[in-house]
MARTORMI-486701 format. One record per residue: residue number from 1; x, y, z of N, C-alpha, C in turn. Coordinates in nm, 4 decimals. Each point is the difference from the previous one (the first is absolute). Layout:
N
rotor,n_x,n_y,n_z,ca_x,ca_y,ca_z,c_x,c_y,c_z
NUM,X,Y,Z,X,Y,Z,X,Y,Z
...
This chain:
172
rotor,n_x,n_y,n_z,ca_x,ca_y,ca_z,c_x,c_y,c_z
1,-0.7864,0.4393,-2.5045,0.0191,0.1070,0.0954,0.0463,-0.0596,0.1334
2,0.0710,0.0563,0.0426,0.0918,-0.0545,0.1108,-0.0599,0.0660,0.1276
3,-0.0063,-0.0301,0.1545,-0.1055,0.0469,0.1131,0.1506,0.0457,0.0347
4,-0.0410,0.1366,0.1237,0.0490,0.0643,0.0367,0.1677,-0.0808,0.1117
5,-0.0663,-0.0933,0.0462,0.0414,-0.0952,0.0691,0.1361,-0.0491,-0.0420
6,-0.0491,-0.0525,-0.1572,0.1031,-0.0210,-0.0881,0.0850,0.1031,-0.0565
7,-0.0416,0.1104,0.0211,0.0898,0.1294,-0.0389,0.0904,-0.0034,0.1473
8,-0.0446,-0.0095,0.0680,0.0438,0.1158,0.1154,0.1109,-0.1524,0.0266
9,0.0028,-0.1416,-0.0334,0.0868,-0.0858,0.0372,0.1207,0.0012,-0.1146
10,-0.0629,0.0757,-0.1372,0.1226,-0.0188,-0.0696,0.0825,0.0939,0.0018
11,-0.0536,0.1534,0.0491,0.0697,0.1041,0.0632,0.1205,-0.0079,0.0665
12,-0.0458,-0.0424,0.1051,0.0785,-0.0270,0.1627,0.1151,-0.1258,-0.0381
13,-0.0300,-0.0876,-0.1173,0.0643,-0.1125,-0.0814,0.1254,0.0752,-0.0055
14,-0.0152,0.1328,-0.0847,0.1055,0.0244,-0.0944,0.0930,0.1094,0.0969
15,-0.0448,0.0517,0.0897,0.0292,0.0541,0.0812,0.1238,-0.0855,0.0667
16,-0.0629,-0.0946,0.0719,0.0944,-0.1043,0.1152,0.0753,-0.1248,-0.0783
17,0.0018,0.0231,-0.1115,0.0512,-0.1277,-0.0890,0.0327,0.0787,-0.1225
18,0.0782,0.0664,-0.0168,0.0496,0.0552,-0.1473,0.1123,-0.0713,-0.0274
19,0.0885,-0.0969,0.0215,0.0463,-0.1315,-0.0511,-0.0898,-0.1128,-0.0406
20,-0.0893,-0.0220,0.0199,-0.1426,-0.0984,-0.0111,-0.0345,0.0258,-0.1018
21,-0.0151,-0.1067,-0.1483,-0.0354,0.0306,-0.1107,-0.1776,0.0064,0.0077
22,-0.0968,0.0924,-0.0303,-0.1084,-0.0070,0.0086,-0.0532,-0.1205,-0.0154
23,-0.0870,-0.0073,0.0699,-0.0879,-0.1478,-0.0579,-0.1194,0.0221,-0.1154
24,0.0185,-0.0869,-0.0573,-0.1401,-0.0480,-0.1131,-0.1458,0.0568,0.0741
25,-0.0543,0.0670,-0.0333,-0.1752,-0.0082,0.0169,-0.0694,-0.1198,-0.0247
26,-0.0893,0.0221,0.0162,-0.1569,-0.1374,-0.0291,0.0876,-0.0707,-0.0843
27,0.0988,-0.0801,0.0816,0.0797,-0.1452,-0.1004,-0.1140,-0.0936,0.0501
28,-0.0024,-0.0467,-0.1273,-0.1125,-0.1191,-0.0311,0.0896,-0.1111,0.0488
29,0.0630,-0.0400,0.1640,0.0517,-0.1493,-0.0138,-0.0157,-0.0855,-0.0605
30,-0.1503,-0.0823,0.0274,-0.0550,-0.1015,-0.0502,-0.0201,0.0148,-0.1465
31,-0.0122,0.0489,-0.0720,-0.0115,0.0006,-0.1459,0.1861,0.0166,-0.0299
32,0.0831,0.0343,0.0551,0.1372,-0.0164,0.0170,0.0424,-0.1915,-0.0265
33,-0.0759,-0.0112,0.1014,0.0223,-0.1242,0.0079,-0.0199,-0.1048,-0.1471
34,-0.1047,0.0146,-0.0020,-0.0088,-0.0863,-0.0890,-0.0051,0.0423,-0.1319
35,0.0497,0.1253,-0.0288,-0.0114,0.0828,-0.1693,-0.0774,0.0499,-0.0186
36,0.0454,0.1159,-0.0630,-0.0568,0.1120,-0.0661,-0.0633,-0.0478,-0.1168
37,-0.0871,0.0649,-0.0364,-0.0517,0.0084,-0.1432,-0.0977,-0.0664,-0.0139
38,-0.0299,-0.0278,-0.1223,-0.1124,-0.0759,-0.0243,-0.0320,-0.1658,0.0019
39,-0.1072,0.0168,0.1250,-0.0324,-0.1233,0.0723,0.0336,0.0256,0.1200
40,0.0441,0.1287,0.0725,0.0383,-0.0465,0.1533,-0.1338,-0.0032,0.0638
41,-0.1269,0.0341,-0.0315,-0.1075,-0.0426,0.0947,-0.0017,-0.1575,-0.0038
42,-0.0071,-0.0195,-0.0761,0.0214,-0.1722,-0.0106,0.0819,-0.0581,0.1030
43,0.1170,0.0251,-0.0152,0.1425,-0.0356,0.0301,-0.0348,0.0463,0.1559
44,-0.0415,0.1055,0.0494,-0.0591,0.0591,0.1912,-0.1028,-0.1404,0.0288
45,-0.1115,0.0062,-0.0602,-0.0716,-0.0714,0.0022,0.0443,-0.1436,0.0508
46,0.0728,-0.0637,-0.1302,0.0684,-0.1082,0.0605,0.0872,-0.0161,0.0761
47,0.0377,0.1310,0.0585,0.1359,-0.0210,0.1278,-0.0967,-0.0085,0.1085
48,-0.0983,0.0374,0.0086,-0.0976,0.0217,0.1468,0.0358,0.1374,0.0229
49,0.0384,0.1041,-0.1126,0.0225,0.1293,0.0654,-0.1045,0.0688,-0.0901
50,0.0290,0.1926,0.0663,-0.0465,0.0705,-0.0765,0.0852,0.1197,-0.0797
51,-0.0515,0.0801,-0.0220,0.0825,0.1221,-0.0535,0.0009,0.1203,0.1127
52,0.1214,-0.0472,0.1362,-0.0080,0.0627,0.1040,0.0916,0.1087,-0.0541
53,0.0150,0.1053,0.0566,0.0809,0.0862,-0.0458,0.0518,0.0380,0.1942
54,0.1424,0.0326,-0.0296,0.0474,0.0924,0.1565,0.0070,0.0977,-0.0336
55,-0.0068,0.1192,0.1179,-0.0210,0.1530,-0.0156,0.1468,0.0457,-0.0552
56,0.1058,-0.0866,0.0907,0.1456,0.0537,-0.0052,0.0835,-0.1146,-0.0320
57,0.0763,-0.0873,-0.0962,0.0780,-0.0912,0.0196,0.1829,-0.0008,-0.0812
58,0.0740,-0.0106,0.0960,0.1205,-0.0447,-0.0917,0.0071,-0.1824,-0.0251
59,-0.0252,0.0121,-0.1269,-0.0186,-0.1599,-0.0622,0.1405,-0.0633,0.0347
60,0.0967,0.0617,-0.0583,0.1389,-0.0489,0.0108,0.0321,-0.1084,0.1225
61,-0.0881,0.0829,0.1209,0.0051,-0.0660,0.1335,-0.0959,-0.0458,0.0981
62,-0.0927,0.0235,-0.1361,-0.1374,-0.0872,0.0840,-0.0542,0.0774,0.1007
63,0.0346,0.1268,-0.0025,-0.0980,0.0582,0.1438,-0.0584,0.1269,-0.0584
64,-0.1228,0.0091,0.0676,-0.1503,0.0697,-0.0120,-0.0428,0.0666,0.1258
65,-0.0078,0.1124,-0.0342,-0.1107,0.0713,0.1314,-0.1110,0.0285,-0.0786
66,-0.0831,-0.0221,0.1306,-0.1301,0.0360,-0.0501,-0.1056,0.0729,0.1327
67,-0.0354,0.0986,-0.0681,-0.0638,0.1167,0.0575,-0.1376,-0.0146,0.0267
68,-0.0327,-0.0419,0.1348,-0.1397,-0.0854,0.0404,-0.0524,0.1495,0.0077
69,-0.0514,0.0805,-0.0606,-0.1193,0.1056,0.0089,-0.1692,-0.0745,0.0341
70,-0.0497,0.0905,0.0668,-0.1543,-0.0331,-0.0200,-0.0256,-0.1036,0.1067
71,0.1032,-0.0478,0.0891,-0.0093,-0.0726,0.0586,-0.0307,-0.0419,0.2007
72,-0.0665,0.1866,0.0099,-0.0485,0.0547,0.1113,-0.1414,-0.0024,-0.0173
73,-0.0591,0.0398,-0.1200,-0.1209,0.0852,-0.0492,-0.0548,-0.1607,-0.1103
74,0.0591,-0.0735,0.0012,-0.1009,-0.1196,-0.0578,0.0072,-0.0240,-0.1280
75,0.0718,0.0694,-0.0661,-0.0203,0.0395,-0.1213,0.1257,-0.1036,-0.0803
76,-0.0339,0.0096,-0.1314,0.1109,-0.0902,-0.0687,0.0968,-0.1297,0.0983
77,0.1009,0.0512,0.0143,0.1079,-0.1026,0.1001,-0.1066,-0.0552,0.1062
78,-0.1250,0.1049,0.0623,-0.0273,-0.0566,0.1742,-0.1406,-0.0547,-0.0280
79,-0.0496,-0.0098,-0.1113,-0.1394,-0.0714,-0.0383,0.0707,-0.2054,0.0419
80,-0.1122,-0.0513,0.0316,0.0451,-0.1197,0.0199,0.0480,-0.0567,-0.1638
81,-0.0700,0.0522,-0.0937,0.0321,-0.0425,-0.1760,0.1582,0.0386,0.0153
82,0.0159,0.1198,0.0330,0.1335,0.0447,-0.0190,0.1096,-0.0551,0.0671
83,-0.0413,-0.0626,0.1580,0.1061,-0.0909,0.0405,0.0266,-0.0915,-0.0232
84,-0.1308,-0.1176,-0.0574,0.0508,-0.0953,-0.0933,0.0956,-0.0105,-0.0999
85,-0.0412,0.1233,-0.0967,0.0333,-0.0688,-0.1206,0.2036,0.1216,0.0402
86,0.0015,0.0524,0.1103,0.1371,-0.0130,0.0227,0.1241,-0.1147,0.0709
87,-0.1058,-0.0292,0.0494,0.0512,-0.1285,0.0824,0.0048,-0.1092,-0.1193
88,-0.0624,-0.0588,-0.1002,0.0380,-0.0606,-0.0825,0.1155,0.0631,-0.1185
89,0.0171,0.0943,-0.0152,0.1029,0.1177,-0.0900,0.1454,-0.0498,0.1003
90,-0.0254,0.0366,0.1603,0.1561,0.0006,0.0648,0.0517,-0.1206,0.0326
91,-0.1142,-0.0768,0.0088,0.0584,-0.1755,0.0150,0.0392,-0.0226,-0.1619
92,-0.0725,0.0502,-0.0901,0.0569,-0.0825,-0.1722,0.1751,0.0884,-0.0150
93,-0.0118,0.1175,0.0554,0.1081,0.0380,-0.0149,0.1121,-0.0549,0.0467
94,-0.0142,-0.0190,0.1505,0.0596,-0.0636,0.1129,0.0772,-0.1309,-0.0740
95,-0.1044,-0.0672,-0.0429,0.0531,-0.1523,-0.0572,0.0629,0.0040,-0.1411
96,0.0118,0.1383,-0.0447,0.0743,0.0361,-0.1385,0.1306,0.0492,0.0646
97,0.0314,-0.0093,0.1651,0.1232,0.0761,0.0209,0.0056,0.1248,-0.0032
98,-0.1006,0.0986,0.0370,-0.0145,0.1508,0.0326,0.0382,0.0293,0.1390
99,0.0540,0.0551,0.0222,-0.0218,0.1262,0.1562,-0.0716,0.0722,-0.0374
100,-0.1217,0.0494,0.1008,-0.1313,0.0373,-0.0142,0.0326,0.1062,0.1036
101,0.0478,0.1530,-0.0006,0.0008,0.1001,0.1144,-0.1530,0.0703,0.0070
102,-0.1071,0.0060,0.0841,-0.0884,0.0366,0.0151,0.0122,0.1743,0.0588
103,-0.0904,0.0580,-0.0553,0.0377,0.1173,0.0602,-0.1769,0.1119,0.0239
104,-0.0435,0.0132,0.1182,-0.0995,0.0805,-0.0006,-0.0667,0.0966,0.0557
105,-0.0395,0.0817,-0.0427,-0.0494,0.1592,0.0423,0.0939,0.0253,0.1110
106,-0.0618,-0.0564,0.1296,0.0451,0.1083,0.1221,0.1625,-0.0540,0.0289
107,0.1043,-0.0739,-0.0652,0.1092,0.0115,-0.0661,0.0311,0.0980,-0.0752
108,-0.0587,0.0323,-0.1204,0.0282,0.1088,-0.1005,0.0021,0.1261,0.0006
109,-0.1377,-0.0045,0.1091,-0.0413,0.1834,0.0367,0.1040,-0.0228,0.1243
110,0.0687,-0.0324,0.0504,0.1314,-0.0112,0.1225,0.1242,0.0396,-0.0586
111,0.0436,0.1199,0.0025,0.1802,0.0306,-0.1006,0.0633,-0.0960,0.0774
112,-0.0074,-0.0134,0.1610,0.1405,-0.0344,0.0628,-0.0932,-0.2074,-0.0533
113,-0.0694,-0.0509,0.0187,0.0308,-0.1263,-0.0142,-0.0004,0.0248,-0.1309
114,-0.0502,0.0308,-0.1253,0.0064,0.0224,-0.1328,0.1615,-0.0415,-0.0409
115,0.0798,0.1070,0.0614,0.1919,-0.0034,-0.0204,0.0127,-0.1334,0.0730
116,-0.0572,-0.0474,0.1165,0.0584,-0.1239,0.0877,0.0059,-0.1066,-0.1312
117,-0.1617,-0.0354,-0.0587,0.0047,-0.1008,-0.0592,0.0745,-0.0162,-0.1663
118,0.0470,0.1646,-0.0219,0.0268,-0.0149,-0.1362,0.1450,0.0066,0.0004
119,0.0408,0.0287,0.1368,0.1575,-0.0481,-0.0099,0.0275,-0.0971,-0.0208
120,-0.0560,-0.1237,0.1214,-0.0021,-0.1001,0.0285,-0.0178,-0.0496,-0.2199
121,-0.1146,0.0560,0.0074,-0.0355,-0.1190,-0.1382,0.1647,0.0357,-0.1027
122,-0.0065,0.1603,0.0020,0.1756,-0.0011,-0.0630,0.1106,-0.0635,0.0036
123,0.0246,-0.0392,0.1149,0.0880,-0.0771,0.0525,-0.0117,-0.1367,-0.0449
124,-0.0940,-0.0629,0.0178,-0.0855,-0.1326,-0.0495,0.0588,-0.0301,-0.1531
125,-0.0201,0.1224,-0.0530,-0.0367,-0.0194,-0.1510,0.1697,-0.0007,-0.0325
126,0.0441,0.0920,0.0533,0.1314,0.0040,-0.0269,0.0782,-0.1022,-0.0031
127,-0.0344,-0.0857,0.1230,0.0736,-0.1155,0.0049,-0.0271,-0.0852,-0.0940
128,-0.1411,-0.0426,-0.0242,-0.0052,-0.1081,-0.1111,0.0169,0.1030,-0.1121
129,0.0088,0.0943,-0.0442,0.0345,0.0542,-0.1680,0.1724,0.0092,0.0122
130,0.0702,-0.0009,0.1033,0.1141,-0.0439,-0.0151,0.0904,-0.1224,0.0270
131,-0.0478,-0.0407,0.1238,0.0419,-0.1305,0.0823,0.0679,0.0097,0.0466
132,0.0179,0.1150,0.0791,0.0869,0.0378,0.1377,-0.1218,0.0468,0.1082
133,0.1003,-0.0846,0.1488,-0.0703,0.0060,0.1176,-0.0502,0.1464,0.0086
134,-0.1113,0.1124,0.0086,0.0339,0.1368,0.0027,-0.0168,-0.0329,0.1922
135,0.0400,0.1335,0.0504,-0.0766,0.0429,0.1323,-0.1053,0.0294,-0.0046
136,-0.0927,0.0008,0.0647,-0.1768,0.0817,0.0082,0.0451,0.0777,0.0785
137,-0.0249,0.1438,-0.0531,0.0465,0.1341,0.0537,-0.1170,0.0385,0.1379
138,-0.1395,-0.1020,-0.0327,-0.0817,0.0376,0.0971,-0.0596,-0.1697,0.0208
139,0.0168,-0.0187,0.1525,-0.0721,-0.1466,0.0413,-0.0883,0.0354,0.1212
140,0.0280,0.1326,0.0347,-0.1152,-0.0127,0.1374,-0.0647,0.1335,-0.0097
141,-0.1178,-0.0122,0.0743,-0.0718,0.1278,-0.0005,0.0421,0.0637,0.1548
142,0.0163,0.1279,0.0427,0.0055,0.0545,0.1096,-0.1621,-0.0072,0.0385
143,-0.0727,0.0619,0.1534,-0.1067,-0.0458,0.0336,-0.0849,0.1085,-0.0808
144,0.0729,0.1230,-0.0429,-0.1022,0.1166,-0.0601,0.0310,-0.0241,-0.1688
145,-0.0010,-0.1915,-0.0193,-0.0433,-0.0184,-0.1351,0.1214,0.0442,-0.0815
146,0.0998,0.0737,-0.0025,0.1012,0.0763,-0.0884,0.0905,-0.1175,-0.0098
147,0.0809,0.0039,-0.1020,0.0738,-0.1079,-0.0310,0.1329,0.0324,0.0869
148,0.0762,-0.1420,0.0188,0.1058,0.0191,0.0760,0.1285,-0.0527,-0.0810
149,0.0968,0.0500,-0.0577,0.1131,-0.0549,-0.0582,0.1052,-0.1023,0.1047
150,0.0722,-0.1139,-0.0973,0.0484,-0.0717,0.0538,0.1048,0.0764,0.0941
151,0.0663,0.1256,-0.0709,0.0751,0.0332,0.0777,-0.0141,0.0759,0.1799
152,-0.1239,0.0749,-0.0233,-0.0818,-0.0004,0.0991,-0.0092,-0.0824,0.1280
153,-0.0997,-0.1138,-0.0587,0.0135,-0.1416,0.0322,0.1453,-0.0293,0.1415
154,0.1268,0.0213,-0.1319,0.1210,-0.0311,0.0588,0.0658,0.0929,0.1019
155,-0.0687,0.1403,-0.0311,0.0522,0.0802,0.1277,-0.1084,0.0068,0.0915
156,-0.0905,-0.0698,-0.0033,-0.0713,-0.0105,0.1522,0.0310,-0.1505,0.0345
157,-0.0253,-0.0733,-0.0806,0.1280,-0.1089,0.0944,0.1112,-0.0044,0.0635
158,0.0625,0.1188,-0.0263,0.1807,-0.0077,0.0062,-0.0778,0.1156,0.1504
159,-0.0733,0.0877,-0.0192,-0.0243,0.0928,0.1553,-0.1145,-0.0937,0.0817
160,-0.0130,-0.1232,0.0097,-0.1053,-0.0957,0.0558,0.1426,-0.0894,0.0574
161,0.0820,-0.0611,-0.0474,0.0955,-0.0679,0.0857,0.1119,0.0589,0.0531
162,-0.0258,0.2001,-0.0941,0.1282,0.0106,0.0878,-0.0632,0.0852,0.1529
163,-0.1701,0.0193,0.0275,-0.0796,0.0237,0.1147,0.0078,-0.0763,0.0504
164,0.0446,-0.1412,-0.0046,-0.0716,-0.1467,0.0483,0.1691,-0.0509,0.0762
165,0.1164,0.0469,-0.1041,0.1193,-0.0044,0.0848,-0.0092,0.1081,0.0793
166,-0.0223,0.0888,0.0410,0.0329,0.1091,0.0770,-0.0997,-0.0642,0.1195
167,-0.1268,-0.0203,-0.0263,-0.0674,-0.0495,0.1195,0.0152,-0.1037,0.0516
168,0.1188,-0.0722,-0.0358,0.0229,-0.1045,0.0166,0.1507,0.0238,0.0930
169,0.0412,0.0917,-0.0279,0.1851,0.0062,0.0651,-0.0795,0.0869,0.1676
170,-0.0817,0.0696,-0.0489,-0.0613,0.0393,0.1295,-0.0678,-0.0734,0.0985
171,-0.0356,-0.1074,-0.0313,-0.0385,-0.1281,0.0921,0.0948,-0.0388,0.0193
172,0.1009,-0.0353,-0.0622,0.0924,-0.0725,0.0702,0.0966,0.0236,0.1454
């Protein structure tokens, strides 16, 4: 059963990324790693791993989000058990060559940073599932948190030097 968290991120997924091939659920990396079937406890065992699973991953390209719930209220992710044994999961991943996108609550319950970060991760993904430079359609936040497009971006730069020439021909 999947937490709401994880609904409401694969939602907003398919929404802002409908070129973005879905990602895999609870992909078992580490049992990835070293084979399926019979004997991979063995085979975890002797890697120094376990049978970590990510909430969200495209394998193809090595990157994983994962949906830190529970992690206000103590629970699962925010118990000190639970930060351990993630912190050993994102470093084993880490050193298997993962991008690890973290993602939690007061992110998720947020539409406007919710779209900020899942463009951004679109964009991300896009580039390594194709291998072209993309643009990031969103790199800055305005101060009321809402995402700001590059193009944006470029027309308040372009009305910032062309205020800055005007106040400038007037000094002279």
């Amino acid at each position: 059963m999947y937490s709401q968290l994880e609904e409401r991120f694969l939602f907003y997924f398919r929404l802002l990324a409908p070129d973005v091939p879905l990602p895999e659920r609870e992909y078992r990396f580490a049992a990835y790693t070293v084979g399926l079937g019979q004997g991979v406890k063995q085979r975890l065992n002797e890697a120094g791993l376990q049978d970590w699973r990510f909430d969200f991953a495209w394998p193809q390209v090595k990157i994983a989000v994962e949906i830190e719930g529970g992690i206000f209220d103590r629970r699962a992710h925010g118990s000190i058990k639970g930060i351990l044994h993630d912190i050993d999961k994102y470093n084993a991943a880490t050193y298997l060559g993962w991008t690890i996108i973290r993602l939690h609550s007061k992110i998720l319950n947020d539409e406007s940073k919710l779209c900020f970060e899942l463009r951004r991760l679109r964009d991300f993904l896009m580039e390594k599932l194709t291998g072209k430079n993309t643009t990031m359609l969103c790199t800055q936040l305005n101060k009321d948190g809402t995402a700001q497009s590059n193009s944006e971006q470029k027309n308040n730069s372009e009305t910032i030097a062309r205020n800055n020439a005007t106040n400038n021909a007037r000094n002279i």
